[in-house]
C-alpha positions in Angstrom: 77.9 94.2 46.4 76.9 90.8 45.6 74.5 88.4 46.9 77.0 87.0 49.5 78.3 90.1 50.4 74.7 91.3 51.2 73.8 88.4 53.0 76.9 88.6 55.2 76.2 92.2 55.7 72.8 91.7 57.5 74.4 88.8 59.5 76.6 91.1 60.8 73.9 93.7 61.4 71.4 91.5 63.0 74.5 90.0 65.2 75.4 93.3 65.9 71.9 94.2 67.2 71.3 90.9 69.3 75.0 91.2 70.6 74.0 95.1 72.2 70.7 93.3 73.8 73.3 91.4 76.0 75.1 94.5 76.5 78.0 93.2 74.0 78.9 96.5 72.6 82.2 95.2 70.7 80.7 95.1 67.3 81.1 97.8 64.8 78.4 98.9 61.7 79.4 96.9 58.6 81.1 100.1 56.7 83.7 100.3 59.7 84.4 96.6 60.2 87.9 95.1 59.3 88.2 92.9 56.5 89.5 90.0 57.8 86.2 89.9 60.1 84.1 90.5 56.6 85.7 87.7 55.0 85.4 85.5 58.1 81.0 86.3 57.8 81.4 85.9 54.3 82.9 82.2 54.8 80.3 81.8 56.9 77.5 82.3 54.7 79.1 80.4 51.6 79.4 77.1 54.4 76.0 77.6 55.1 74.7 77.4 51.4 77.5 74.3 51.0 75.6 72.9 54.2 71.9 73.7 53.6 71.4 71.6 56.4 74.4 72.4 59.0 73.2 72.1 62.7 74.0 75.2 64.5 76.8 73.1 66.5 78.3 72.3 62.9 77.7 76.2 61.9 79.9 77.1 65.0 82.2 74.4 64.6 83.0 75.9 61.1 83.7 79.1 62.4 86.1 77.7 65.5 88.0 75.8 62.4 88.5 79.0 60.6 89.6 81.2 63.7 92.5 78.4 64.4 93.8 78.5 61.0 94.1 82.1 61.5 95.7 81.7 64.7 92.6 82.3 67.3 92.5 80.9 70.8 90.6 80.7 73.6 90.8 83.5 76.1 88.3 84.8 78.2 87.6 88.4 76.7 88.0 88.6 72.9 90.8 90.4 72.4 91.4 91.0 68.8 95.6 92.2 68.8 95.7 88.5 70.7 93.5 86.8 68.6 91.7 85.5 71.8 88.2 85.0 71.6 85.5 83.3 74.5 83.7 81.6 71.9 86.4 79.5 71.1 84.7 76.3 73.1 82.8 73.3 72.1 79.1 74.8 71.3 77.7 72.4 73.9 79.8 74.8 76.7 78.4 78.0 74.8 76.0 79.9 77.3 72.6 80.1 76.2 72.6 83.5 75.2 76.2 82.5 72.7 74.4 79.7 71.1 71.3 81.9 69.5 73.6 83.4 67.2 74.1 80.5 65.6 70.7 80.2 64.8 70.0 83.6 63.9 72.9 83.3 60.9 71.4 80.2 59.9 67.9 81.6 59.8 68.9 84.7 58.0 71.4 82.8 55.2 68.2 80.3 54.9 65.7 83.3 54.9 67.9 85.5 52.1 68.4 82.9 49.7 64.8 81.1 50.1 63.7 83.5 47.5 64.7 82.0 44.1 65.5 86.2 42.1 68.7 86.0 44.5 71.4 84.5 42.8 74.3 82.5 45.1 
């Protein structure tokens, strides 16, 4: 597994853990998750290391972009056979609770790769 890879992989984790403190349950362990939502956290991380300094509005925005061009739409319950999702929505209209994983990808992609022995 490479850098990416294992940088994506504790996103996902650490997404996983804060989304079961709001009683989101939907998210599966890394080994079990499909691989069009692996590459979608892998995109993720390579934007953030092309955007050292992307807001988390511009962090979201990124990942709204790349669920339309793979057909994603709003709906009010993500609903993965209907690629229908609730985050699909300006961040400013995020709840609160939404917008802090923004920040926690940002703050673990910046945290991984602060230490110069990991190579991009």
């Amino acid at each position: 597994m490479n850098s990416i890879e294992q940088c994506a992989k504790i996103c996902h984790e650490a997404n996983k853990a804060y989304c079961e403190t709001i009683n989101d349950f939907s998210q599966t362990i890394w080994a079990l998750t499909p691989a069009w939502q692996k590459k979608s956290i892998i995109n993720g991380v390579r934007f953030s290391l092309d955007n050292p300094d992307a807001t988390p509005t511009e962090t979201h925005n990124n990942w709204m972009e790349e669920k339309e061009r793979n057909g994603w739409t709003y709906g009010p319950f993500k609903k993965v056979k209907k690629k229908e999702h609730p985050c699909m929505i300006p961040y400013e209209s995020l709840p609160a609770a939404q917008k802090i994983k923004d920040g926690l990808f940002i703050a673990i992609v910046d945290a991984f790769f602060k230490n110069k022995e990991v190579e991009v």
